[in-house]
C-alpha positions as CSV (number, residue, x, y, z in Angstrom):
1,X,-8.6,12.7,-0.4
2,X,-8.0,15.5,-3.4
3,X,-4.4,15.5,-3.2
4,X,-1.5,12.7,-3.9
5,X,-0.1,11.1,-0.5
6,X,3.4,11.2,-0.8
7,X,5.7,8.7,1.1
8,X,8.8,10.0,2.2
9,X,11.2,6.9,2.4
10,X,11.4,3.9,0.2
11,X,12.1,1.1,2.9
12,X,10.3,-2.1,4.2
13,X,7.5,0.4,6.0
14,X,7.2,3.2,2.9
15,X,7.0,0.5,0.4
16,X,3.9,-1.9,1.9
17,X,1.6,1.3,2.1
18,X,2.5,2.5,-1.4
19,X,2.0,-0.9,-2.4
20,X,-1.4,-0.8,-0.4
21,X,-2.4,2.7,-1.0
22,X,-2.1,2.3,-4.6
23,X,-4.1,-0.6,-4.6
24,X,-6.8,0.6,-2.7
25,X,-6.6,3.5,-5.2
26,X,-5.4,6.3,-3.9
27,X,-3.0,8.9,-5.8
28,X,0.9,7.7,-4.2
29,X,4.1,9.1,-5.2
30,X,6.9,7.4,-3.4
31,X,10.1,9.7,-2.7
32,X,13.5,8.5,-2.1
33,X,16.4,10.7,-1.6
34,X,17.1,10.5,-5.1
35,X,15.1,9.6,-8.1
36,X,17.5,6.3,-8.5
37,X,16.4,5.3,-5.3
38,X,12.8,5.6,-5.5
39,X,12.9,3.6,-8.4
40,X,14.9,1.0,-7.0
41,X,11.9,1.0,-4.2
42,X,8.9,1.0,-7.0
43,X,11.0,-2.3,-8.3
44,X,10.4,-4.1,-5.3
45,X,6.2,-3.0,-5.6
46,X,6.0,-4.5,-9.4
47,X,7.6,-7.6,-8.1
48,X,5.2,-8.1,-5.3
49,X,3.0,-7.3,-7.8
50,X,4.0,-10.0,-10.1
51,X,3.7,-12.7,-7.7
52,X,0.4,-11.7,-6.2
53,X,-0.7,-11.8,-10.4
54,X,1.1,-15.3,-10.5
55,X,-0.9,-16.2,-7.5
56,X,-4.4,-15.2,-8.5
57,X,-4.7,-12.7,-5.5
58,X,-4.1,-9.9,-8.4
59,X,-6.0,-9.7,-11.1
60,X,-4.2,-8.1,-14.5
61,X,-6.6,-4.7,-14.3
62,X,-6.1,-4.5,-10.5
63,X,-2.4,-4.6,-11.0
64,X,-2.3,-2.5,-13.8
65,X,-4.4,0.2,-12.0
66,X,-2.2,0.0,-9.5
67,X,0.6,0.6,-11.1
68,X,-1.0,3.7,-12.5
69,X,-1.5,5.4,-9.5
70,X,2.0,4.9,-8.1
71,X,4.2,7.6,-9.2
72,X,8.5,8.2,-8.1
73,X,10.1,11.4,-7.6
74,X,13.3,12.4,-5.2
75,X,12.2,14.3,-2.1
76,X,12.0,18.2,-2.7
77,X,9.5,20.8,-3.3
78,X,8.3,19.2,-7.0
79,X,7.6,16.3,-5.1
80,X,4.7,17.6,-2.8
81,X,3.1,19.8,-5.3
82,X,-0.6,19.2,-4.9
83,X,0.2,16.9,-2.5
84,X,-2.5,16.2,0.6
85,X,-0.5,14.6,2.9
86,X,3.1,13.4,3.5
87,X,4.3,10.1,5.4
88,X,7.1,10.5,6.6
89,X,8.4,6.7,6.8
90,X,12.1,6.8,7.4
91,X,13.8,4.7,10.0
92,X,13.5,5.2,13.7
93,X,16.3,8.1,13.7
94,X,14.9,11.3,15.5
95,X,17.7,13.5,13.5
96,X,16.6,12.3,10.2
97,X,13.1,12.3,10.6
98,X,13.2,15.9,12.2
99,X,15.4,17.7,8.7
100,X,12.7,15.4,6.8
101,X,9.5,17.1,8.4
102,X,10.9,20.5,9.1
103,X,11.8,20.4,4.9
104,X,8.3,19.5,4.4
105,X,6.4,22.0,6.7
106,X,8.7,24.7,4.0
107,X,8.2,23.1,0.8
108,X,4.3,21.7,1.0
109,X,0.8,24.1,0.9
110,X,0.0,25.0,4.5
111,X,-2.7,22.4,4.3
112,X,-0.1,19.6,3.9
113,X,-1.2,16.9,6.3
114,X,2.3,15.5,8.1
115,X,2.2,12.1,9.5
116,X,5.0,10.6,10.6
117,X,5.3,6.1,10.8
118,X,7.5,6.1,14.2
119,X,6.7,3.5,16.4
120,X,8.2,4.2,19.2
121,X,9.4,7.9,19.6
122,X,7.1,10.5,20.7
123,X,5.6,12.6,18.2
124,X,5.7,16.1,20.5
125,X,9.1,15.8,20.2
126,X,9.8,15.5,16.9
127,X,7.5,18.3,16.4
128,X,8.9,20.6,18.3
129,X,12.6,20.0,16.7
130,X,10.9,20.1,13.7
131,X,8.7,23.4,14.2
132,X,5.7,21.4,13.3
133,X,3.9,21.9,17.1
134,X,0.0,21.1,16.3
135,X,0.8,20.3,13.1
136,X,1.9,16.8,13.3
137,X,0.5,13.3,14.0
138,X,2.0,9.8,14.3
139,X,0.6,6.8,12.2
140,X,1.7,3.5,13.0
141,X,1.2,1.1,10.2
142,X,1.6,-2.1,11.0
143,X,3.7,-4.5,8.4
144,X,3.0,-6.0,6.1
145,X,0.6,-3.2,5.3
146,X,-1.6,-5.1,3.0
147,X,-2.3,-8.0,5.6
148,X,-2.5,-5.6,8.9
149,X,-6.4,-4.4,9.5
150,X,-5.4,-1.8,11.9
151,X,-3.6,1.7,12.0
152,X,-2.2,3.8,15.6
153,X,-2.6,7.5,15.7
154,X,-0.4,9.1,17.9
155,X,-1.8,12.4,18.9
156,X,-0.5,14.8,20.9
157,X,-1.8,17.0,23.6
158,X,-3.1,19.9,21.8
159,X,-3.5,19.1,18.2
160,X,-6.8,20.3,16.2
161,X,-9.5,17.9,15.9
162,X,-9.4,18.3,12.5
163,X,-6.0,16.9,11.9
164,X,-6.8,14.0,13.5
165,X,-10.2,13.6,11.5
166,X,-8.0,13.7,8.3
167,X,-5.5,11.2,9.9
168,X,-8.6,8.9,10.8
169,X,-10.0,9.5,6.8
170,X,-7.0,8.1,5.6
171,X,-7.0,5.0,7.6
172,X,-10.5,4.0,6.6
173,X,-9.5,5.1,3.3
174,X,-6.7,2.2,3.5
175,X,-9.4,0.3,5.1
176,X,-7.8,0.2,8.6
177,X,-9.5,0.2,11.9
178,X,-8.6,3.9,13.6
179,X,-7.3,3.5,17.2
180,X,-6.2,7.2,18.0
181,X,-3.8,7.2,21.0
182,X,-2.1,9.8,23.7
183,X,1.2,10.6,22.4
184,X,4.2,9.1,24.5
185,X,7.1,6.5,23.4
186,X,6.1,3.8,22.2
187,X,2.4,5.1,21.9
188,X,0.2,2.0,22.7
189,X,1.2,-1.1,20.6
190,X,5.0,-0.6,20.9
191,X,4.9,-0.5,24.6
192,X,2.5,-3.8,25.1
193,X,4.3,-5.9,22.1
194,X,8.0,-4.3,23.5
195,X,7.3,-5.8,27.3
196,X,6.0,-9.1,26.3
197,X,9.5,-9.3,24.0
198,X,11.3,-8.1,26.4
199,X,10.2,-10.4,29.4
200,X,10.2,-13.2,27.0
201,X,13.6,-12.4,26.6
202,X,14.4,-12.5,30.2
203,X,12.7,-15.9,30.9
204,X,15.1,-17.2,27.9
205,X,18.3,-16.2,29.0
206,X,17.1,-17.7,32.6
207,X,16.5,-21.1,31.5
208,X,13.1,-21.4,32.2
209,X,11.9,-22.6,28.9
210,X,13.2,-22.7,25.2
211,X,12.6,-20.0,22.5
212,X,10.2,-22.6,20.9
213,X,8.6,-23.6,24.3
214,X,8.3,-20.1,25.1
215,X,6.4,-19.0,21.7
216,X,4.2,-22.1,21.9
217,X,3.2,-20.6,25.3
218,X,1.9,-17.5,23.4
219,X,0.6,-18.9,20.4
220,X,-1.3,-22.0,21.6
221,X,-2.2,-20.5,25.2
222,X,-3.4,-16.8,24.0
223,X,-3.9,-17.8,20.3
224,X,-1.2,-15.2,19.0
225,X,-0.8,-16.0,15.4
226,X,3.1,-15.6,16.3
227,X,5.4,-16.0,19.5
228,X,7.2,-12.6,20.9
229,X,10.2,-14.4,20.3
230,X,9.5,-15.2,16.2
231,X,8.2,-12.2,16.2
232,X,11.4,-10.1,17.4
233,X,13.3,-12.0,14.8
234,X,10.9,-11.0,12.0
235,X,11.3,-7.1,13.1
236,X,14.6,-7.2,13.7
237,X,16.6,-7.2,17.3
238,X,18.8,-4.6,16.5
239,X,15.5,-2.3,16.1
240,X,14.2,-4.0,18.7
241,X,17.2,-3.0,20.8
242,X,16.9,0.8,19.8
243,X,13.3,0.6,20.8
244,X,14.0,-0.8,24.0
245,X,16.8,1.7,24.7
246,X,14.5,4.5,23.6
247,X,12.0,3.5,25.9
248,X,13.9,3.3,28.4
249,X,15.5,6.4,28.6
250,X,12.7,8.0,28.3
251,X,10.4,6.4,31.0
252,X,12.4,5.3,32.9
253,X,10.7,2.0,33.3
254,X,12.7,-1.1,34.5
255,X,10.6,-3.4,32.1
256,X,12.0,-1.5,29.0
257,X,15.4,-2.0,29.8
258,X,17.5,-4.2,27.4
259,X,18.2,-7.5,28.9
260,X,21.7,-8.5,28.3
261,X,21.3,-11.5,25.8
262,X,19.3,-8.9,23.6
263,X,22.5,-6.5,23.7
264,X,25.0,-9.7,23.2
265,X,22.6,-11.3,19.9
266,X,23.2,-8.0,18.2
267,X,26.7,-7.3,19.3
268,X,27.3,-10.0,17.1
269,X,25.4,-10.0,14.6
270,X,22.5,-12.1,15.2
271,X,19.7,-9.9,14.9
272,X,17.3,-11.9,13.1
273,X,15.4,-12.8,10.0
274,X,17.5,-10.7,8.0
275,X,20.9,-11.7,8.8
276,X,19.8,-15.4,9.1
277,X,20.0,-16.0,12.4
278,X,18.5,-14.5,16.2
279,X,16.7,-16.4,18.7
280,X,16.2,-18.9,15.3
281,X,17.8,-19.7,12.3
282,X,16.7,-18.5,9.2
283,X,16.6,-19.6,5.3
284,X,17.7,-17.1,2.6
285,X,13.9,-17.4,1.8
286,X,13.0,-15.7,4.9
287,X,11.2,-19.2,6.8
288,X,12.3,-20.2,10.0
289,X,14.3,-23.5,10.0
């Protein structure tokens, strides 16, 4: 890379890759929507930061270079100056992510690589809203960024063979295994993780197991480090929910439909690791209990 790669959005996603990118030294500059806020965001990086140092997974140089390369700024034309590429890494709202891109494709060099870190909605689309047709990839990241070895390319039908060679460079350069995909909701690892939720799900609510039986079925039968049910608490069942909807609607496929204890869990509240409580309970510490 010869440019920075800015990170649009300083949330659980935007935050693991700055934290990674800068450690595999690359040139970052997280953007928030204000200065303030990317701040608040490069906070969170030094203390995950500190710990790894307190740990020994750090060293002192390693952090301090790190911290080097990882610049803030608010989002706006400053920001992308001499900028390579831009990750768009805001959450799954197609409205919010579509001003965000079409404000890049005006403010960055025409050169400006645009990646956007959806999971689940289909890249085509938010490049046509956005004016950004052949111009824009998705990279899925998978979190925590540091730990994950493997990063989703969304292409869609269409798009220069270039783009995507410049998509693949950065994922080796974050020393990620490449798996370039056909565009479509949910891409590749949304849709397989989302039905195995989903249907573990379904087999709760019916009785046929508990949510502990059920995860030790995939984790001590298929040697998944975590159960689909553990694991829809860690990302969150009200995301989980939107996915599901969105993948719905657009497919049309009855195994992405939201099963009715998903919709009740985050009617109330219980939507997981963050709020303390889902399919398990959860310590302010963010174990299960």
């Amino acid at each position: 890379m010869t440019g920075a790669l800015a990170i649009l959005g300083p949330g659980v996603l935007g935050l693991s890759t700055a934290q990674w990118a800068a450690e595999c030294g690359l040139e970052v500059r997280l953007l928030g929507r204000n200065l303030d806020y990317a701040k608040q965001g490069l906070r969170h990086v030094e203390r995950r930061w500190e710990a790894a140092l307190r740990k020994g997974v750090l060293t002192p140089q390693a952090r301090e270079e790190a911290q080097a390369r990882l610049q803030v700024r608010p989002f706006g034309p400053e920001a992308l100056e001499d900028a390579s590429i831009l990750l768009e890494a805001l959450p799954e709202d197609p409205a919010l992510k579509t001003l965000a891109l079409a404000a890049a494709k005006d403010w960055g060099g025409k050169d400006l690589l645009l990646l956007s870190g959806t999971s689940a909605l289909p890249i085509s689309g938010l490049a046509e809203a956005a004016g950004l047709q052949e111009r824009l990839l998705g990279f899925h990241l998978f979190v925590p960024v540091p730990r994950m070895a493997v990063v989703e390319v969304g292409v869609p039908a269409g798009t220069p063979p270039a783009l995507v060679d410049r998509a693949r460079s950065l994922g080796l350069a974050l020393r990620k295994r490449v798996v370039a995909v056909k565009d479509q909701p949910g891409f590749a690892a949304a849709r397989m993780a989302l039905a195995q939720g989903l249907e573990a799900i379904r087999l709760l609510a019916a009785g046929t197991a508990s949510a502990e039986d059920l995860d030790a079925l995939m984790t001590l039968g298929y040697g998944h480090p975590v159960g689909p049910l553990e694991l829809s608490d860690r990302i969150g069942l009200d995301l989980r929910l939107r996915i599901a909807e969105g993948l719905f609607q657009a497919s049309g496929d009855p195994c992405f439909e939201p099963p009715a204890l998903l919709r009740e869990l985050v009617a109330r509240g219980d939507i997981g690791q963050k709020a303390g409580r889902g399919f398990y309970s959860w310590g302010s510490d963010g174990r299960r209990l």
